[in-house]
C-alpha positions, 0 to 999 in steps of 0.5 A: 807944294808949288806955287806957279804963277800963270802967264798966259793962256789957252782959248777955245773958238767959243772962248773958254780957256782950255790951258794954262802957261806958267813962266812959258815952261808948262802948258797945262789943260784947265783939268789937270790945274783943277785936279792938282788945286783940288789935292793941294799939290800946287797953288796957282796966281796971277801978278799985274800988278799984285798977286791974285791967287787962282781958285776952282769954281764950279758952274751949275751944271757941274763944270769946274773952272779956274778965277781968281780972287777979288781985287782992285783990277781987272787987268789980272783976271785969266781972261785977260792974260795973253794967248800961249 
């Protein structure tokens, strides 16, 4: 299993991250993330300035997605990690 950490990400026009960057090496869609956290292949994290793991979460209507778990910032937060 590899644990990658996330550096930056994809954004569509409506602003829903669409990939994900990892050490500027992989651009992966949000989908195959899911995919590969969900069958435990790969764990994913965020570090500014302590890790955050990234986990799947799911909207009402169905929608899987990527978060991070809690912590003291916001600063490490998927949304706030710069573009690709």
């Amino acid at each position: 299993m590899a644990d990658a950490e996330i550096k930056n990400v994809r954004k569509d026009r409506s602003g829903d991250i669409t990939h994900v960057g990892v050490r500027g090496q992989w651009d992966w869609p949000v989908a195959q993330v899911v995919a590969t956290i969900e069958s435990r292949t790969n764990t994913f994290y965020v570090n500014c300035p302590q890790r955050a793991d990234v986990f799947v979460a799911q909207t009402s209507a169905g929608r899987k997605f990527l978060k991070t778990t809690a912590d003291t910032t916001t600063k490490n937060n998927l949304d706030n990690l710069p573009p690709l």
